[in-house]
Structure formats: structure tokens, C-alpha cells
C-alpha positions, 0 to 999 in steps of 0.5 A: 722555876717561873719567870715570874719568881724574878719579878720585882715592881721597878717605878718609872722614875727610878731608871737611869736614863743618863749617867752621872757627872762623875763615873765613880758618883754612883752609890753602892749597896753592899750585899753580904751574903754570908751573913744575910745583910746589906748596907747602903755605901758609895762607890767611892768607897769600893777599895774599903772592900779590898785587900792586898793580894785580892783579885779583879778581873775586867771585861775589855770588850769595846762596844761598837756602833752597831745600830744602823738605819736604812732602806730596803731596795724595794724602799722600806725602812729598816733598822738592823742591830748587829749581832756579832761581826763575823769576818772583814765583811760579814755579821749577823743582826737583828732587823726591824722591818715592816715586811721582813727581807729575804735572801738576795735582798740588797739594802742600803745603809744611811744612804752609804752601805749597799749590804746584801742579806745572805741568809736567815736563821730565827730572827737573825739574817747574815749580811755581806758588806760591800768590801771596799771597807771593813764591816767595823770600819762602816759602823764606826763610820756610819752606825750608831751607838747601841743604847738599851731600848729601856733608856728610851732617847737617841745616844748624846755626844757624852754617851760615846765616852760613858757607854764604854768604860776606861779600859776598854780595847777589844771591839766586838760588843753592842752593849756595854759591860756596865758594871765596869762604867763606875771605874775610873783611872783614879780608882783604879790607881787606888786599887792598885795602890792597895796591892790589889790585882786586877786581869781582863777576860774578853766578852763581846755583849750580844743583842741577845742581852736585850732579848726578853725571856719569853717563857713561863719555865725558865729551864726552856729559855734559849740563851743566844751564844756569845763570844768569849776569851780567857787568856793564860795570864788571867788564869795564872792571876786566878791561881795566884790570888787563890794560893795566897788567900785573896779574893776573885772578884768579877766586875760584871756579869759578862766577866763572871760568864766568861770565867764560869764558862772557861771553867765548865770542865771542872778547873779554869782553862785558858782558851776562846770559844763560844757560851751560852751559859745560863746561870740560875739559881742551883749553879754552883760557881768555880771560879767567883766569889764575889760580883759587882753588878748593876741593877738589872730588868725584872724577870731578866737573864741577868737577875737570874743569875744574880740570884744564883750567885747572891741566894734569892731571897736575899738578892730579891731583899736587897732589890725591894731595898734598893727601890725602897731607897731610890737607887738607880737602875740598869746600865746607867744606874747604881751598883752592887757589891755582892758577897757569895755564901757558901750555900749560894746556888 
């Protein structure tokens, strides 16, 4: 398949640029798979779409300030998107620089981190941080949050709370699980009150989720790898809402990664690791049958996989609709409930 069989004519003004007042205020479409429609809904009305005995499971991935400026020691601005902490002390990153850095190069970090580069691989360096604090402890110091390049602004003071969602615990990702931004503690609750279950795998979003496929086939996109967690308790739930009839729904296509990856041997295993799991149409999912998602950029990884989980004409349908209706879009846009058909994939 093309890159250019996910494309899609998105108007400026329909991108989300900020959130709205109220995190469950988004609207909703609903896309039915099995019976090849779609209807307009709010979020708020979400638990309508539940039963008891259904399943949710939730990435619990806090994002960190990953992105930090400063200056080479020769004095060349730079900017570095961090990648993935690897240790107390290391972590890889993206750098933007006039003239790129070269092992042994010392850099300095608004004017407060001495960081030396220690290798590099593609577009990716390894930095070793000065050790009097952790690498988490000077971004949260000293970094700054991450917002997705096609937001186009600085982060505000109320993005350091709508960047991240309300359950959010394991710190490690540099961008969002956005479609778990819609949920609040009074939805929850709801939820949980309809008998609803809910677990939590662990994804930590990469910089990679940015990174455009540049390709004409999409079977020669390179995925870059990201880390994920599966714990025993959300495979029992998994197996519990099987046996008794309910529903797996994955809030989020970083959930739904980290399940269908824990689940390549064929049955969903508890344990960490490493994906770089590229859902395209023709993947046959073993673990989700239902997504809520945001909307996602033309031509992107993730309205690939989208595609594969909903059928893509019908997911290409329901975006013509949903710009024909004036949803919002990406991280801070509105939502989508989508009902896999059995021939999905």
C-alpha cells in the first residue's frame, strides 16, 4: 500500500491548537463497524457504549519535559527532543543544530546542564548528563513540555495539566496518550459505577510518534522502537471480561500497541519489552475490539492503524465526515469510538 492511500484534505482551522474548558467537552463520533455507519455523539455520553462486565484498559505513561534548549560549546544554538531516558544519567534525543555535534562535544542546557554527546546513530545522539542530579530530575527542573510540532505555539501554564491525563503515573513518555485526555475523575467514576472494569498497560511515547513516514511503500517504513509494560493483573482482566462476555476496549492507540504486542506469540502475555509494532491494514488483532482514538495527521502511522483496526474505507468515510462536520483534530481535538468488524484488517 501507498502513503498516499492515508491521505485526507484537513482545513487549517480545524486543528485543536488548545483544549477545551472541560476535558470530557469533546464531541464524539461513534463508528460502527459491523454495521458500516457512524453517528455524531458527545463524549460525555461515553458510558452509554458500556456494559457491565466491559473491560478499559489505559496507558499510565506520564509525559516528561523532554524538550530542552541550549548551546554548543563552540556556541551554536541547539535544541534536543529526548527520546527515551536510559539510565539515571543517559538518554537519547533528537538535536536540531545548525551544524550537527560530534562525539565528545560538551553542551549546555539552558544555561544550567553540561551534557556530553557520547555517540550517534541515524538522527539520534546518546547524552550522559552531568551526575549531581537525575536525567528526570534536570527535565523536570529545566525542560520543557513537549507540545506536537503541528500545535505551533510555546506550552501555557494550563497545558502542564491537559498535556497529561488524570491517571497518569509512570514517567517516561514526550508526547501524550491523548485519547485518554477526554477522561475525567467524574467519568471515571461513571464507569465505574456501571460495573465497568478498567486496567493499565505502560507505553512511553517516543519522539518518533512525530516523525513523518517518508516513504512511498508503506511496508518500508521503519518504525522506531518504543518501551512497553503489560502487567499480570491486566491479563487476568483481559481474560476475565473475555470469559464473561465483555468487551476489550483500548483507550488510545499506545494502549492497543502495547496489547497487540504483548500478544504477538499468538495469546496475551504479561511481561516489558520493546515494540516496533506497525499496524497496517491486513493485521488481524488478538486482543482489542473496540479503539477510542483521537483524530490523527494525513498519511500518519497512526491513521494507518486505524485504518487496519476500523476497514479503510470506512475509517476514510468517517474522516471525510468528521471534516464535513468540523470535529477537531489531533491531540487536543475530538474523539472517536470505533466498533471493529469482524472482517477488519
Amino acid at each position: 500500500m501507498k502513503t498516499a492511500d492515508f491521505d485526507y484534505a484537513l482545513p487549517e482551522a480545524l486543528i485543536a491548537r488548545h483544549p477545551l474548558p472541560e476535558r470530557t467537552a469533546s464531541r464524539l463520533l461513534h463508528v460502527d463497524g459491523p454495521h458500516r455507519r457512524f453517528a455524531d455523539r458527545l463524549f460525555a455520553e461515553l458510558p452509554e457504549f458500556f456494559r457491565a462486565g466491559d473491560l478499559l484498559v489505559f496507558n499510565d505513561t506520564r509525559v516528561i519535559k523532554a524538550r530542552l534548549f541550549g548551546e554548543k560549546e563552540t556556541g551554536g544554538l541547539i535544541e534536543a527532543l529526548i527520546e527515551r531516558v536510559l539510565s539515571e544519567h543517559e538518554a537519547i534525543a533528537f538535536i536540531r543544530a545548525s551544524k550537527a555535534p560530534k562525539p565528545g562535544m560538551r553542551l549546555k542546557f539552558a544555561g544550567a546542564i553540561e551534557a556530553e554527546v557520547v555517540e550517534r546513530s541515524d538522527d539520534l545522539y546518546r547524552l550522559r548528563f552531568d551526575p549531581s542530579k537525575t536525567v528526570l530530575d534536570w527535565l523536570a527542573a529545566y525542560g520543557e513540555l513537549p507540545l506536537p510540532p503541528y500545535l505551533e505555539r510555546r506550552p501555557e501554564q494550563a497545558d502542564e495539566a491537559r498535556y497529561q491525563t488524570v491517571y497518569a503515573r509512570a514517567p517516561g513518555a514526550v508526547a501524550a496518550p491523548t485519547a485518554g485526555l477526554h477522561f475525567d475523575r467524574t467519568m471515571l467514576a461513571a464507569l465505574q459505577a456501571k460495573g465497568v472494569e478498567t486496567a493499565y498497560v505502560t507505553l512511553h511515547v517516543g519522539a518518533g510518534t512525530f516523525q513523518p513516514v517518508r516513504v512511498d511503500n508503506i511496508a518500508e517504513h521503519k518504525m522506531h522502537s518504543e518501551l512497553y509494560d503489560v502487567p499480570a493483573a491486566t491479563v487476568a482482566a483481559v481474560e476475565l471480561a473475555r470469559a464473561r462476555g465483555g468487551r476489550v476496549t483500548a483507550v488510545g492507540t499506545t494502549s492497543l500497541r502495547a496489547l497487540e504486542s504483548a500478544a504477538r506469540s499468538g495469546h496475551l502475555t504479561a511481561g516489558q519489552g520493546e515494540t516496533d509494532l506497525f499496524i497496517t491494514p491486513g493485521y488481524t488483532f488478538r486482543v482489542v475490539e473496540r479503539l477510542i482514538t483521537n483524530f490523527h495527521l494525513p498519511r500518519s502511522t497512526l491513521l494507518m492503524l486505524v485504518a487496519a483496526f476500523g476497514g479503510m474505507d470506512l475509517m476514510l468515510a468517517a474522516y471525510r465526515h468528521a471534516v464535513e462536520q468540523r470535529y477537531r483534530f489531533f491531540s487536543y481535538g475530538d474523539a472517536m469510538l470505533i466498533e471493529r468488524a469482524d472482517d477488519a484488517g
